[in-house]
N, CA, C and O atoms as a GROMACS GRO file, in nm:
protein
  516
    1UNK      N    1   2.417   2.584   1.580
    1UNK     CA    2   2.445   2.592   1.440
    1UNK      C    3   2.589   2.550   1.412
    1UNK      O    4   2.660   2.617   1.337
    2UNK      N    5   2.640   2.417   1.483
    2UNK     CA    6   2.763   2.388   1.439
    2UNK      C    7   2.791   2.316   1.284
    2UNK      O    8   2.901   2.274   1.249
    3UNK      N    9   2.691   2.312   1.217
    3UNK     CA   10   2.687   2.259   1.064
    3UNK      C   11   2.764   2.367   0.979
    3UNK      O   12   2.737   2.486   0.991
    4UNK      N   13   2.863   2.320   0.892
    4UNK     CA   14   2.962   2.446   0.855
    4UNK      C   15   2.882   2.496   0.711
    4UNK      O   16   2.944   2.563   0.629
    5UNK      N   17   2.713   2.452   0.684
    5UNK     CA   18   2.680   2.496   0.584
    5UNK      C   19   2.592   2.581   0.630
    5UNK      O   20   2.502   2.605   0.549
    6UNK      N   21   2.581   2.657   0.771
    6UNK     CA   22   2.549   2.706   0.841
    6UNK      C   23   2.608   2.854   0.915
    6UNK      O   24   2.728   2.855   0.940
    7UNK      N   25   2.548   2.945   0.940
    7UNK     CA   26   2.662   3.048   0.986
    7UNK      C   27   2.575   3.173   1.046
    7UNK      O   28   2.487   3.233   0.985
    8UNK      N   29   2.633   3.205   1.220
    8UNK     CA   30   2.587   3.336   1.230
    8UNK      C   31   2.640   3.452   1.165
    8UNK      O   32   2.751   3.486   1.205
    9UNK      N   33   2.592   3.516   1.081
    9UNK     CA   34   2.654   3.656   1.018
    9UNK      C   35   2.732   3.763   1.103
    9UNK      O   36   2.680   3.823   1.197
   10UNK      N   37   2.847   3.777   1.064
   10UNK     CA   38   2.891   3.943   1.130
   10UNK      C   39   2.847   3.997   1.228
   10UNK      O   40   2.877   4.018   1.346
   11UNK      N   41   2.733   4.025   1.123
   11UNK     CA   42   2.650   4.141   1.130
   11UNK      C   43   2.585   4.150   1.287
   11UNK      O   44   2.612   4.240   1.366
   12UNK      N   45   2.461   3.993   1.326
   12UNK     CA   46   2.398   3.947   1.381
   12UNK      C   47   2.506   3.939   1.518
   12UNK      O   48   2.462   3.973   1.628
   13UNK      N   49   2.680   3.883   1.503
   13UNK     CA   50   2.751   3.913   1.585
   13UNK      C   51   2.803   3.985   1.713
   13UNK      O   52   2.825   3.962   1.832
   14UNK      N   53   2.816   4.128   1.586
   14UNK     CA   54   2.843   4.209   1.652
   14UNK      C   55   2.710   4.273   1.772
   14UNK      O   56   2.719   4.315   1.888
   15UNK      N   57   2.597   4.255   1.680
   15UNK     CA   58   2.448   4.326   1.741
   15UNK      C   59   2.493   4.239   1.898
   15UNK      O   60   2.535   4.288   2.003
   16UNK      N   61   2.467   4.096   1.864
   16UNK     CA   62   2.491   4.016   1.988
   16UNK      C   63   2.568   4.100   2.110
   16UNK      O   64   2.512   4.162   2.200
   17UNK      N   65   2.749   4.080   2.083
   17UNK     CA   66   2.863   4.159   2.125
   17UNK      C   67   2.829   4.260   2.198
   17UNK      O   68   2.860   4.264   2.317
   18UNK      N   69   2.723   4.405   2.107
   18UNK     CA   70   2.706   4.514   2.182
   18UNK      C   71   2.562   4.456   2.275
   18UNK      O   72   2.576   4.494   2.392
   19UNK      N   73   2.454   4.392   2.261
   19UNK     CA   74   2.395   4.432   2.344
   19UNK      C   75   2.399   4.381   2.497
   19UNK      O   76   2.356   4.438   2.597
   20UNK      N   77   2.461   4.260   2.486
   20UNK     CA   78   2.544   4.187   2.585
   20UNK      C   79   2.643   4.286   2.674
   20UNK      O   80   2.638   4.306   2.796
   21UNK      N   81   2.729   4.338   2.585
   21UNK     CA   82   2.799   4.457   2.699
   21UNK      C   83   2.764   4.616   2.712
   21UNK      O   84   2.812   4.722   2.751
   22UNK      N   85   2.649   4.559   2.652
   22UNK     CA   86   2.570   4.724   2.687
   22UNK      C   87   2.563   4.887   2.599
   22UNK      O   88   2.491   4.988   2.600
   23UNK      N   89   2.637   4.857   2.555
   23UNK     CA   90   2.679   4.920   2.434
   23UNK      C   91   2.540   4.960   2.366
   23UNK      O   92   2.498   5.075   2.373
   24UNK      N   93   2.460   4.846   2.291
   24UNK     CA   94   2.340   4.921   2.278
   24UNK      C   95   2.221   4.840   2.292
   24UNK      O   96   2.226   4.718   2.273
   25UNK      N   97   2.096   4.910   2.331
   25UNK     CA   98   1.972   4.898   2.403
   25UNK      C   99   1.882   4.772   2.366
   25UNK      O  100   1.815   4.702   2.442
   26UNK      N  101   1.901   4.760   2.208
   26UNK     CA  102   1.813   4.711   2.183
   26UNK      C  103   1.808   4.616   2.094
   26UNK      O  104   1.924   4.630   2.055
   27UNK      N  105   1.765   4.527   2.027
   27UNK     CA  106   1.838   4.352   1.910
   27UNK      C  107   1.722   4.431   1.833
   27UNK      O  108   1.636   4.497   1.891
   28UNK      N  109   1.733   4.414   1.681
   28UNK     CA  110   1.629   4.379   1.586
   28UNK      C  111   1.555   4.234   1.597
   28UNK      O  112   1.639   4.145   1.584
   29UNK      N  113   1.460   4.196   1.612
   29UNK     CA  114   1.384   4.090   1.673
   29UNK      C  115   1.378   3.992   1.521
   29UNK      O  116   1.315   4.062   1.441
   30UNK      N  117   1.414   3.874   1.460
   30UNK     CA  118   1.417   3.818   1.404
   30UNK      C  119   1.236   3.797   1.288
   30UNK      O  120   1.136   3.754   1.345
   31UNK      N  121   1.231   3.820   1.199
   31UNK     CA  122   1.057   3.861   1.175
   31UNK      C  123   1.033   3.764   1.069
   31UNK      O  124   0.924   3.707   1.064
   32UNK      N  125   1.170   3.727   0.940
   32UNK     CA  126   1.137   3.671   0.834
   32UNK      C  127   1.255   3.575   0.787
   32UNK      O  128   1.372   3.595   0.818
   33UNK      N  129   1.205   3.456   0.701
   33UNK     CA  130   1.337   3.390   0.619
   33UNK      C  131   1.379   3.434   0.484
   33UNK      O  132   1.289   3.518   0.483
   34UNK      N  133   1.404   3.441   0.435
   34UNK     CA  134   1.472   3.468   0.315
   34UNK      C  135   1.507   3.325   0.242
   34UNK      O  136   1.563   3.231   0.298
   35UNK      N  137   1.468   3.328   0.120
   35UNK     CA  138   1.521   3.204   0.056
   35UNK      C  139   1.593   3.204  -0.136
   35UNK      O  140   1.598   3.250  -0.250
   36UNK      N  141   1.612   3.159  -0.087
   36UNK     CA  142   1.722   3.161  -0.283
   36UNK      C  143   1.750   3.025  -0.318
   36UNK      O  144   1.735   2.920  -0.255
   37UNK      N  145   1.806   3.057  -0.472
   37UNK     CA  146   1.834   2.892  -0.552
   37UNK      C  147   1.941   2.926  -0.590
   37UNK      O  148   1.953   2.928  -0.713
   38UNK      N  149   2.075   2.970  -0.497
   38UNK     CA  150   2.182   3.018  -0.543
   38UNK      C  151   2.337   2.948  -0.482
   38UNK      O  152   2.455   2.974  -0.503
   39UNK      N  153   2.282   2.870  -0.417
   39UNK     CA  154   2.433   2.790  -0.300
   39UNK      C  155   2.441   2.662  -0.335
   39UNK      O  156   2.459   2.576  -0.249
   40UNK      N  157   2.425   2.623  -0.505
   40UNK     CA  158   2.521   2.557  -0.522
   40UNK      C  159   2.594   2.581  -0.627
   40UNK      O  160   2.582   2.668  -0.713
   41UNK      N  161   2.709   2.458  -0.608
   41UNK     CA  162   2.807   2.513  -0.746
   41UNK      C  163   2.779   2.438  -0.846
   41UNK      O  164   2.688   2.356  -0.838
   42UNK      N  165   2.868   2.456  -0.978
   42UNK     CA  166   2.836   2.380  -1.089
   42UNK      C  167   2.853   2.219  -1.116
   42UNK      O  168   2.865   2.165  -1.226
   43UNK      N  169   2.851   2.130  -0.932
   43UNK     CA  170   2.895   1.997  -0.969
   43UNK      C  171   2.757   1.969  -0.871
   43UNK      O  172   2.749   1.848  -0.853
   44UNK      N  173   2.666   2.029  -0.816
   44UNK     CA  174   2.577   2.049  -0.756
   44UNK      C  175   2.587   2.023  -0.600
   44UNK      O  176   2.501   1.961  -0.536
   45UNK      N  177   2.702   2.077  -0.546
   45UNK     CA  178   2.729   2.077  -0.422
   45UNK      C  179   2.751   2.193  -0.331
   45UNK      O  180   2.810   2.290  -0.379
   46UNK      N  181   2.719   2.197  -0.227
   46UNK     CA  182   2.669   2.278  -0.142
   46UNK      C  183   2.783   2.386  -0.114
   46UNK      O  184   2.888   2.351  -0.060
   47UNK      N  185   2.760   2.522  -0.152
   47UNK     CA  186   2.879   2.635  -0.137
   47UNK      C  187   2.850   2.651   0.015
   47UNK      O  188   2.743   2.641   0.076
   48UNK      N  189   2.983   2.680   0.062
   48UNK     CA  190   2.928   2.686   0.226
   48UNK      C  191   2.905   2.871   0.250
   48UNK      O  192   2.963   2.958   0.186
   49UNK      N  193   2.815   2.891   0.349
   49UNK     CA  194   2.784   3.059   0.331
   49UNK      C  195   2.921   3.121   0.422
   49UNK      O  196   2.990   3.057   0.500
   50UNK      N  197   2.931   3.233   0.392
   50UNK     CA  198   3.029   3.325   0.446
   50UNK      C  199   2.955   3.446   0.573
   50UNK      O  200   2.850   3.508   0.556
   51UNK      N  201   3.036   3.452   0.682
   51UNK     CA  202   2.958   3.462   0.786
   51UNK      C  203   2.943   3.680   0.741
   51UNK      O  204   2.884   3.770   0.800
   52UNK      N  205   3.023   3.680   0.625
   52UNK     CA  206   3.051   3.815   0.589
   52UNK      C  207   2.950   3.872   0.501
   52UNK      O  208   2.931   3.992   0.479
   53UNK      N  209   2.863   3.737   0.435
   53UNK     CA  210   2.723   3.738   0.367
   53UNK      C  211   2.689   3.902   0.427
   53UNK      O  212   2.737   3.950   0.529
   54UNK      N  213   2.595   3.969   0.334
   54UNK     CA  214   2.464   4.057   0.369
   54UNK      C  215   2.333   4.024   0.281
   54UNK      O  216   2.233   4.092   0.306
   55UNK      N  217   2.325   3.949   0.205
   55UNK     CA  218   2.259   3.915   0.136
   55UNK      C  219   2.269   3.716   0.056
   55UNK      O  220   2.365   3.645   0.024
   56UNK      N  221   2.163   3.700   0.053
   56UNK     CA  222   2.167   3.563  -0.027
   56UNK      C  223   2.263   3.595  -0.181
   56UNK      O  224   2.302   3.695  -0.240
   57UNK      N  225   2.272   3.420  -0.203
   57UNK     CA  226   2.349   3.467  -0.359
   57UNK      C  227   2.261   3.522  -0.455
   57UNK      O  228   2.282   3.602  -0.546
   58UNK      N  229   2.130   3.448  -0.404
   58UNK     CA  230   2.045   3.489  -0.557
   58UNK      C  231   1.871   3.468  -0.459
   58UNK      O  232   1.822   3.355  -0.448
   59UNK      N  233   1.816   3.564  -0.412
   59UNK     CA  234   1.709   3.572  -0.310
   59UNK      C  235   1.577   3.551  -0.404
   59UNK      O  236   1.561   3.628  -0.499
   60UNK      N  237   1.516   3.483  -0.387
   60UNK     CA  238   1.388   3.457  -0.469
   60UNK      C  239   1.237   3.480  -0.380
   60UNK      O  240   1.123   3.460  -0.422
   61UNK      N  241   1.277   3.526  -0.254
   61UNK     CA  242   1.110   3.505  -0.175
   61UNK      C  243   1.191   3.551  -0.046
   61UNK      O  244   1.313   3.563  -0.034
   62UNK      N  245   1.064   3.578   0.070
   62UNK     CA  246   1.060   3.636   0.172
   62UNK      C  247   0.922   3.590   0.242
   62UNK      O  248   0.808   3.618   0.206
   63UNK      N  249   0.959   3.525   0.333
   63UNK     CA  250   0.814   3.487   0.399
   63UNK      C  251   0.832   3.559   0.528
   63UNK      O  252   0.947   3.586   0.561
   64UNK      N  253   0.706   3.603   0.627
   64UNK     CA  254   0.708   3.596   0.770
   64UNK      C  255   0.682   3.480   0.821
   64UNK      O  256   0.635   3.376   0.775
   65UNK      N  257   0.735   3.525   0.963
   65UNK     CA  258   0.814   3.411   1.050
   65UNK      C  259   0.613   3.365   1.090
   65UNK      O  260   0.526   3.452   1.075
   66UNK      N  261   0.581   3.230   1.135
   66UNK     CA  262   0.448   3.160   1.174
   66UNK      C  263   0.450   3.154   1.305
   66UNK      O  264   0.374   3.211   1.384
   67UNK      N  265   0.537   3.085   1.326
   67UNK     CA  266   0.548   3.072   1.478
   67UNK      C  267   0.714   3.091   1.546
   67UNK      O  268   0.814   3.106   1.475
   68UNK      N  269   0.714   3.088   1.679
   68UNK     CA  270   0.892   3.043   1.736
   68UNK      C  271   0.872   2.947   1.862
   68UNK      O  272   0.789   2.976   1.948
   69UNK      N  273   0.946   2.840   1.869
   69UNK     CA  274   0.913   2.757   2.001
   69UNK      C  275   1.080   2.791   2.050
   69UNK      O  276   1.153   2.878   2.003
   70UNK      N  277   1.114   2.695   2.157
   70UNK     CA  278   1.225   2.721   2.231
   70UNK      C  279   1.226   2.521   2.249
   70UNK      O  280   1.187   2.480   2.358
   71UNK      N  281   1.268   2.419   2.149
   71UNK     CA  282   1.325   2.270   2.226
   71UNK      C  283   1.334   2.305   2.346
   71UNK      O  284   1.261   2.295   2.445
   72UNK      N  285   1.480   2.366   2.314
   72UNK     CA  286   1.562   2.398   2.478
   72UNK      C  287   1.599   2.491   2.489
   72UNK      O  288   1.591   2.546   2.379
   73UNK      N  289   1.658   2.582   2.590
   73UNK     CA  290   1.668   2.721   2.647
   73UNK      C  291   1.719   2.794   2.563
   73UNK      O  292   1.679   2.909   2.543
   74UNK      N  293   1.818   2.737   2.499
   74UNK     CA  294   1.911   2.817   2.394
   74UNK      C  295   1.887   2.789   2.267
   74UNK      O  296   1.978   2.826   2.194
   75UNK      N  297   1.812   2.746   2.223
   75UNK     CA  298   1.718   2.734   2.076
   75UNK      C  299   1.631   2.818   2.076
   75UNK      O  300   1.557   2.835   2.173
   76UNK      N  301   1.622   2.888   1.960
   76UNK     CA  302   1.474   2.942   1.877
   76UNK      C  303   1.441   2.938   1.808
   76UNK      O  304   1.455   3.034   1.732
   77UNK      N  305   1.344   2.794   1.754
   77UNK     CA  306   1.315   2.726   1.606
   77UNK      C  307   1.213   2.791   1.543
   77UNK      O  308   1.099   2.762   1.577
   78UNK      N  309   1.238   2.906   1.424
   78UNK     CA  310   1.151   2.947   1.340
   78UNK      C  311   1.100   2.884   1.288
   78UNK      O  312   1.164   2.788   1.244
   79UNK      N  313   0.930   2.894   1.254
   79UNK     CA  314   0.918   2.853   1.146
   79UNK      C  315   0.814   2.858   1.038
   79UNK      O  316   0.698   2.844   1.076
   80UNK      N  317   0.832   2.874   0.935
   80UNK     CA  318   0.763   2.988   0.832
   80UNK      C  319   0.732   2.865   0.661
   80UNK      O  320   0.791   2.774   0.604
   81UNK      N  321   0.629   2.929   0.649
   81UNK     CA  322   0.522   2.854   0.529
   81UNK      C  323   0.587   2.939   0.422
   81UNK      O  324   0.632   3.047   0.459
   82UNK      N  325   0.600   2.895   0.256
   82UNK     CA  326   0.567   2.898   0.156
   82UNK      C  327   0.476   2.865   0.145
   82UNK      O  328   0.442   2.751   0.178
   83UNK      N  329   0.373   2.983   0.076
   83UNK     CA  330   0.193   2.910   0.076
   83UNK      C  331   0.246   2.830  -0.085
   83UNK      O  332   0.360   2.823  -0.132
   84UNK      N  333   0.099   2.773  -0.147
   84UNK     CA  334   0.152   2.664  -0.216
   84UNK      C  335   0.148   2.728  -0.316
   84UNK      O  336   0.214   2.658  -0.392
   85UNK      N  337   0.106   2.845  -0.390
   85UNK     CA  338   0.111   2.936  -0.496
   85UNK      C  339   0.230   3.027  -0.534
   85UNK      O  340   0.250   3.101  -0.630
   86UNK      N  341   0.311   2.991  -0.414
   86UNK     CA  342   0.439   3.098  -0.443
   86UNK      C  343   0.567   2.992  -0.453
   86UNK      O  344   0.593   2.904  -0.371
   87UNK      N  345   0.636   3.023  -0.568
   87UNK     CA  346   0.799   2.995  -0.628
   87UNK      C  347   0.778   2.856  -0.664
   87UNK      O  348   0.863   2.768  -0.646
   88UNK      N  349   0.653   2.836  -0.721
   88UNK     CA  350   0.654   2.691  -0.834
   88UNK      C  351   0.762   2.692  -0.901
   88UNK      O  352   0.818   2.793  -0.945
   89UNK      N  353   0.811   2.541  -0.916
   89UNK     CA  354   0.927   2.562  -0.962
   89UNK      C  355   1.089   2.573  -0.918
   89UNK      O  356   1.186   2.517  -0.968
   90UNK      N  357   1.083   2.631  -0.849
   90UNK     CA  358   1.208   2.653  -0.775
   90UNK      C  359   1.279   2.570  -0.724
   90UNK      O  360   1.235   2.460  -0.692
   91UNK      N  361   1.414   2.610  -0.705
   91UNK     CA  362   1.500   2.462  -0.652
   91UNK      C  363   1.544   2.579  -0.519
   91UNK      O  364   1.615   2.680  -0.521
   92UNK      N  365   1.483   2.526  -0.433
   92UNK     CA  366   1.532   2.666  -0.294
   92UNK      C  367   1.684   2.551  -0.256
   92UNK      O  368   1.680   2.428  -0.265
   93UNK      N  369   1.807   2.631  -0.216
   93UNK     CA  370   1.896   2.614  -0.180
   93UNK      C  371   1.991   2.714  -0.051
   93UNK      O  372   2.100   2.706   0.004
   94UNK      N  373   1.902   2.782  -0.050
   94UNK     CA  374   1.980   2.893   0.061
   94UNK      C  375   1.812   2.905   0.141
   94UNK      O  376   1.702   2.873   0.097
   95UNK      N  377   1.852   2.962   0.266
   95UNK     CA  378   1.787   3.047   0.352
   95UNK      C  379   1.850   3.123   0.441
   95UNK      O  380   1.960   3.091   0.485
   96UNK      N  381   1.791   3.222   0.474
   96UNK     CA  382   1.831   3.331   0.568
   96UNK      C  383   1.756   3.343   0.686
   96UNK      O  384   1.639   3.311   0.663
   97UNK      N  385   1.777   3.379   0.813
   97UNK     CA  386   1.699   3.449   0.922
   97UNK      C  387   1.702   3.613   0.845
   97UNK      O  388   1.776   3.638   0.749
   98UNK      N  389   1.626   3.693   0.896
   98UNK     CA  390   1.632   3.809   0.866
   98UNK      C  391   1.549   3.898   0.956
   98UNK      O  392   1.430   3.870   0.971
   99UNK      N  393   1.597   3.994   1.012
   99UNK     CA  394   1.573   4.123   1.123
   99UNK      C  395   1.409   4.190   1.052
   99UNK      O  396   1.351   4.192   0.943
  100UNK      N  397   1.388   4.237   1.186
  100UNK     CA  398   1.261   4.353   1.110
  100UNK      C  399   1.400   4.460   1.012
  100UNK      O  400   1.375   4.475   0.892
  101UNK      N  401   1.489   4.505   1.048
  101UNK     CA  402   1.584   4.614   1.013
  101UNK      C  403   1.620   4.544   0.874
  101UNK      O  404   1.706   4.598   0.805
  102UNK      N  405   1.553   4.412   0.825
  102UNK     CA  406   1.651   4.365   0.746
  102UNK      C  407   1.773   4.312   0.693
  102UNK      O  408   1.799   4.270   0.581
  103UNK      N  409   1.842   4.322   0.798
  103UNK     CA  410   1.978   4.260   0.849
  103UNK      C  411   1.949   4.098   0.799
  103UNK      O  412   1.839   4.042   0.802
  104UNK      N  413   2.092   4.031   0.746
  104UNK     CA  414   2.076   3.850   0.757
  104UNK      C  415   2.119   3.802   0.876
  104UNK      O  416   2.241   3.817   0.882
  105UNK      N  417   2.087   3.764   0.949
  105UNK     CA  418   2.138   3.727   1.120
  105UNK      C  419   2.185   3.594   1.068
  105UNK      O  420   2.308   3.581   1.074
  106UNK      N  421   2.140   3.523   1.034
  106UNK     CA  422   2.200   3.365   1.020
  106UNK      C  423   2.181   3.317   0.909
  106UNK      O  424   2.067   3.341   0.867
  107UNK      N  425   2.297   3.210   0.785
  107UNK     CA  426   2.226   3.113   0.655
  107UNK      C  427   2.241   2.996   0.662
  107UNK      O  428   2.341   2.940   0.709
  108UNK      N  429   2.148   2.945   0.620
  108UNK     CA  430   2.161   2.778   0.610
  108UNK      C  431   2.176   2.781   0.458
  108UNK      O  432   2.100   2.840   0.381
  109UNK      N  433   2.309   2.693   0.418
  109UNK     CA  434   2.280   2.683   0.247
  109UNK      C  435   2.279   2.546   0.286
  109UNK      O  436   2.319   2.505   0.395
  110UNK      N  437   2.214   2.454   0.161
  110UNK     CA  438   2.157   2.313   0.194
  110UNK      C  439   2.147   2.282   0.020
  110UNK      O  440   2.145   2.359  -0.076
  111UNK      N  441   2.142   2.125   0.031
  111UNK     CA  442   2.105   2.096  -0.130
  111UNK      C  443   1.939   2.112  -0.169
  111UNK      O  444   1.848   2.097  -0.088
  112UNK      N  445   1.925   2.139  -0.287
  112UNK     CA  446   1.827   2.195  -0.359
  112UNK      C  447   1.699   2.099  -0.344
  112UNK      O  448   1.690   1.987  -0.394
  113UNK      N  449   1.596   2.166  -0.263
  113UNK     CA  450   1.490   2.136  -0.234
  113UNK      C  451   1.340   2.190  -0.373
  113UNK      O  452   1.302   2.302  -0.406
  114UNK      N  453   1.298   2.060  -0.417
  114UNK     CA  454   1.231   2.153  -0.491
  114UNK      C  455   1.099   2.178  -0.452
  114UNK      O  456   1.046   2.124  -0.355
  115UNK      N  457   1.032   2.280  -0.544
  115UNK     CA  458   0.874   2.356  -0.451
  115UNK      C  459   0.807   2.327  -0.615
  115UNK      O  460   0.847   2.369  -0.723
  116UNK      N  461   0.699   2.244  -0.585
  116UNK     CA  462   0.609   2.217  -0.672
  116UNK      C  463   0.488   2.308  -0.679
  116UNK      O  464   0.442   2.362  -0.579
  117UNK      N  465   0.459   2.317  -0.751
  117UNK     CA  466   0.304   2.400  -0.734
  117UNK      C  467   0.221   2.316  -0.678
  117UNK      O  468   0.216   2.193  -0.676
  118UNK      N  469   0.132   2.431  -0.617
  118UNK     CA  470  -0.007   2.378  -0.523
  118UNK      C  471   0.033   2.324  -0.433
  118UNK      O  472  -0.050   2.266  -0.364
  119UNK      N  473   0.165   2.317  -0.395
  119UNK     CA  474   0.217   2.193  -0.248
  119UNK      C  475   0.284   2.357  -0.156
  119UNK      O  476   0.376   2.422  -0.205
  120UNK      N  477   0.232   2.389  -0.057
  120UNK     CA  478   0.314   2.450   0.047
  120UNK      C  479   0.448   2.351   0.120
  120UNK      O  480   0.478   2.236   0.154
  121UNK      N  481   0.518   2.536   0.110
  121UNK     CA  482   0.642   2.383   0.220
  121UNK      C  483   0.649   2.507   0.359
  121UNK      O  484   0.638   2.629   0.367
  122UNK      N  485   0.673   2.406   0.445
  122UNK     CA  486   0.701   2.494   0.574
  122UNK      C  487   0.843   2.391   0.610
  122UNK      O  488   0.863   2.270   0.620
  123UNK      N  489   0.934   2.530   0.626
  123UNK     CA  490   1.033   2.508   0.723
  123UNK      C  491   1.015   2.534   0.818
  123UNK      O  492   0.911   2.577   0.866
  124UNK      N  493   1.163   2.502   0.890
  124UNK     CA  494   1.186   2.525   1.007
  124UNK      C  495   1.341   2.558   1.030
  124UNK      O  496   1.418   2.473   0.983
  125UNK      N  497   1.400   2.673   1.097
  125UNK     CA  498   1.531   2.729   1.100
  125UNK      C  499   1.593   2.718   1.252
  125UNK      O  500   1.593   2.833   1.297
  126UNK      N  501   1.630   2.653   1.322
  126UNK     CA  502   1.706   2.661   1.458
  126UNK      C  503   1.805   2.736   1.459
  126UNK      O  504   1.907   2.714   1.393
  127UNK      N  505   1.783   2.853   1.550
  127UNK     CA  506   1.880   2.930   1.578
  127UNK      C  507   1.950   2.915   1.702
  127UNK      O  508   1.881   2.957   1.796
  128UNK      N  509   2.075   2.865   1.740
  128UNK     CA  510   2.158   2.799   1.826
  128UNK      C  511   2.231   2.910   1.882
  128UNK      O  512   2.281   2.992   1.805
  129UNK      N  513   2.244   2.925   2.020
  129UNK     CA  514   2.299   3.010   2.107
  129UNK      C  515   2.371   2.924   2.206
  129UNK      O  516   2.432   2.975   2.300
   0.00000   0.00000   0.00000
């Protein structure tokens, strides 16, 4: 995730930090994305996310995660459907990873993708280690 419109959270950090030195037992397992129409600004360019985020700017939907593959060892590419009935309309501009605990582990803000009705979109989120 070296794209600077990109960012592991704090939060997701620190979890890392402790369970690595033992500190504690166990990760919240990554379950859902989060998405919003809130990361850009008023010239329509991409706000970059803050790794201090706990929340999107403006969260419009929540999908579960479909599948996870692994490219390569240190990748884990989510990736999760908008069925085609949900957020007609919308200009999605943010996404989130997000914990079963709810936590934002990682955001991608990106320029404004729009979601038409009756059309599903499936992403896909690489999480880089």
């Amino acid at each position: 995730m070296s794209n600077t419109n990109t960012v592991i959270t704090n939060w997701r950090r620190e979890q890392l930090c402790q369970i690595t030195s033992g500190a504690i037992d166990s990760l919240a397992p990554i379950c859902e994305v989060a998405f919003g129409d809130g990361a850009l600004d008023e010239n329509g360019e991409v706000i970059p996310p803050s790794a201090s985020q706990t929340a999107l700017l403006h969260e419009i939907g929540r999908y579960g995660i479909d599948k996870v593959e692994y490219p390569i060892s240190t990748t884990a590419r989510y990736t999760v459907t908008i069925p085609a009935a949900d957020l007609a309309g919308a200009q999605i501009s943010e996404a989130a990873l997000v914990d079963s605990e709810g936590n934002l582990c990682a955001i991608r803000n990106m320029l404004a993708k729009g979601k038409d009705e009756g059309v599903a979109f499936i992403f896909t989120f690489d999480d880089e280690f």
